[in-house]
C-alpha positions in Angstrom: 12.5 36.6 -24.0 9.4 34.1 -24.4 6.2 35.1 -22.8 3.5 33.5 -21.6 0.0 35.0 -22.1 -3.1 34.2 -20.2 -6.2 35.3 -21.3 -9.3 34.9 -19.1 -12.8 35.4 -21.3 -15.7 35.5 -18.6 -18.7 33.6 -20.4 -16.7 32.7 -23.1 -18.0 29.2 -24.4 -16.0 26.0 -26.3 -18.5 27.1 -29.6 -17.2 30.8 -29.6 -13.4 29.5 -28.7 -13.6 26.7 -31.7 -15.2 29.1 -34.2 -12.6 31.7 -33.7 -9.8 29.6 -33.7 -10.7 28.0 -36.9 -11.0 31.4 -38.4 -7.7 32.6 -37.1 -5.7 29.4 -37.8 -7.2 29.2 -41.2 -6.0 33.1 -41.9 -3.3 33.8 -44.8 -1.1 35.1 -42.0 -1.4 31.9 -40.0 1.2 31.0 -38.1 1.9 34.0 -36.9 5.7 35.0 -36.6 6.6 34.0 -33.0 4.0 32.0 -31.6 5.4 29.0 -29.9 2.4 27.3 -28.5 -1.4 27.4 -27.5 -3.7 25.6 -25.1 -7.0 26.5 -23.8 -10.1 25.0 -21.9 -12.8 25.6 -19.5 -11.9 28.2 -16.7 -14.0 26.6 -14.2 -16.0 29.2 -13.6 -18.5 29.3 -16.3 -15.8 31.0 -18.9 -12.5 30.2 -20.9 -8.8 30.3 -20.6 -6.4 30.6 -23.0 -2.6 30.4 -22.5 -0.2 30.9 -25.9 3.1 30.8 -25.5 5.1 33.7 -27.8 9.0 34.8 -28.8 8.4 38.2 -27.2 5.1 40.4 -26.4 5.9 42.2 -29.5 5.2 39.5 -31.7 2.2 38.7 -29.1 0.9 42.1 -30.0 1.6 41.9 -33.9 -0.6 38.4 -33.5 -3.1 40.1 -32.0 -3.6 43.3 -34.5 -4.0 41.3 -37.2 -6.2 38.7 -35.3 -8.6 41.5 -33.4 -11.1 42.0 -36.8 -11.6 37.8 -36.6 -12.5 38.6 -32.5 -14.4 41.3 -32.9 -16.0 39.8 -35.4 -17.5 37.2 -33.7 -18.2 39.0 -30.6 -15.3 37.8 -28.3 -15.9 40.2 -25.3 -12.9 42.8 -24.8 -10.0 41.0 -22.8 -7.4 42.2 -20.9 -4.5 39.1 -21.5 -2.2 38.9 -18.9 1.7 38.9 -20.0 4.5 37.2 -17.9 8.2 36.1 -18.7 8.7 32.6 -19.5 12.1 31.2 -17.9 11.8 28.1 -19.6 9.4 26.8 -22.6 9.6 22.8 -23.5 7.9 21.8 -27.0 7.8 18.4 -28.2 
Protein backbone atom coordinates (compact mmCIF):
# COMPACT_ATOMS: atom_id res chain seq x y z
CA UNK A 1 0.00 0.00 0.00
CA UNK A 2 1.40 3.71 -0.83
CA UNK A 3 2.29 5.90 1.95
CA UNK A 4 2.62 9.20 2.55
CA UNK A 5 5.42 10.62 4.58
CA UNK A 6 5.59 13.92 6.34
CA UNK A 7 8.57 15.14 7.63
CA UNK A 8 8.60 18.32 9.71
CA UNK A 9 12.46 19.88 10.19
CA UNK A 10 12.15 22.72 12.87
CA UNK A 11 14.71 25.44 11.59
CA UNK A 12 15.28 23.72 8.58
CA UNK A 13 15.96 26.43 5.82
CA UNK A 14 15.31 26.33 1.69
CA UNK A 15 19.62 26.40 1.48
CA UNK A 16 19.88 23.21 3.66
CA UNK A 17 16.66 21.61 1.79
CA UNK A 18 18.22 22.54 -1.88
CA UNK A 19 21.73 21.34 -0.95
CA UNK A 20 20.61 18.02 0.22
CA UNK A 21 18.28 17.36 -2.36
CA UNK A 22 20.77 17.98 -5.03
CA UNK A 23 23.11 15.67 -3.29
CA UNK A 24 20.56 12.93 -2.84
CA UNK A 25 18.98 13.20 -6.35
CA UNK A 26 22.33 13.34 -7.95
CA UNK A 27 23.33 9.90 -5.93
CA UNK A 28 24.05 6.58 -8.11
CA UNK A 29 21.05 5.11 -6.38
CA UNK A 30 18.81 7.92 -7.38
CA UNK A 31 15.64 7.23 -7.99
CA UNK A 32 15.12 5.19 -5.36
CA UNK A 33 12.99 2.00 -5.83
CA UNK A 34 9.50 3.04 -4.83
CA UNK A 35 9.28 6.64 -4.53
CA UNK A 36 6.36 8.03 -6.20
CA UNK A 37 6.56 11.69 -5.53
CA UNK A 38 8.05 14.68 -3.50
CA UNK A 39 7.09 18.15 -2.55
CA UNK A 40 8.34 20.39 0.14
CA UNK A 41 8.19 24.12 1.26
CA UNK A 42 8.20 26.51 4.09
CA UNK A 43 6.31 25.09 7.20
CA UNK A 44 5.18 28.38 8.29
CA UNK A 45 6.71 28.39 11.32
CA UNK A 46 10.20 29.25 10.72
CA UNK A 47 11.14 25.48 9.50
CA UNK A 48 10.43 22.95 6.46
CA UNK A 49 8.08 20.38 5.34
CA UNK A 50 8.57 17.62 3.27
CA UNK A 51 5.89 15.18 2.05
CA UNK A 52 7.18 12.11 -0.51
CA UNK A 53 4.93 9.94 -1.54
CA UNK A 54 6.30 5.97 -1.49
CA UNK A 55 5.16 2.20 -2.77
CA UNK A 56 5.24 1.04 0.86
CA UNK A 57 7.29 2.23 4.13
CA UNK A 58 9.66 -0.42 3.40
CA UNK A 59 10.95 1.09 0.42
CA UNK A 60 10.55 4.57 2.44
CA UNK A 61 12.92 3.08 4.89
CA UNK A 62 15.43 1.48 2.24
CA UNK A 63 15.41 5.36 0.76
CA UNK A 64 16.24 6.55 3.77
CA UNK A 65 19.30 4.10 4.88
CA UNK A 66 21.03 4.84 2.02
CA UNK A 67 20.11 8.63 2.08
CA UNK A 68 20.95 9.21 6.03
CA UNK A 69 25.08 9.59 5.37
CA UNK A 70 23.97 12.61 2.63
CA UNK A 71 21.64 14.05 5.96
CA UNK A 72 23.82 13.66 8.34
CA UNK A 73 26.26 14.89 6.39
CA UNK A 74 25.08 18.20 6.09
CA UNK A 75 23.67 18.57 9.43
CA UNK A 76 19.90 17.93 8.82
CA UNK A 77 18.69 17.81 12.53
CA UNK A 78 17.32 14.23 13.59
CA UNK A 79 13.56 13.89 12.32
CA UNK A 80 10.99 11.86 13.27
CA UNK A 81 8.81 11.49 9.61
CA UNK A 82 5.46 10.77 10.17
CA UNK A 83 4.01 7.68 8.06
CA UNK A 84 0.26 7.33 6.99
CA UNK A 85 -1.59 5.08 4.32
CA UNK A 86 -2.36 6.72 1.14
CA UNK A 87 -5.98 5.60 -0.20
CA UNK A 88 -5.40 7.26 -3.35
CA UNK A 89 -2.12 8.78 -5.15
CA UNK A 90 -2.80 10.83 -8.66
CA UNK A 91 0.59 11.57 -10.75
CA UNK A 92 0.51 13.42 -13.85
Amino acid sequence: MAVIVTVEIPGGTQELYERTTERVTNAPWWPPEGFLAHAAGPDGSGGWRVVDFFESAEAFQAFVDKAMPIFQEEGMPPIVPRIEPAVNVVLK
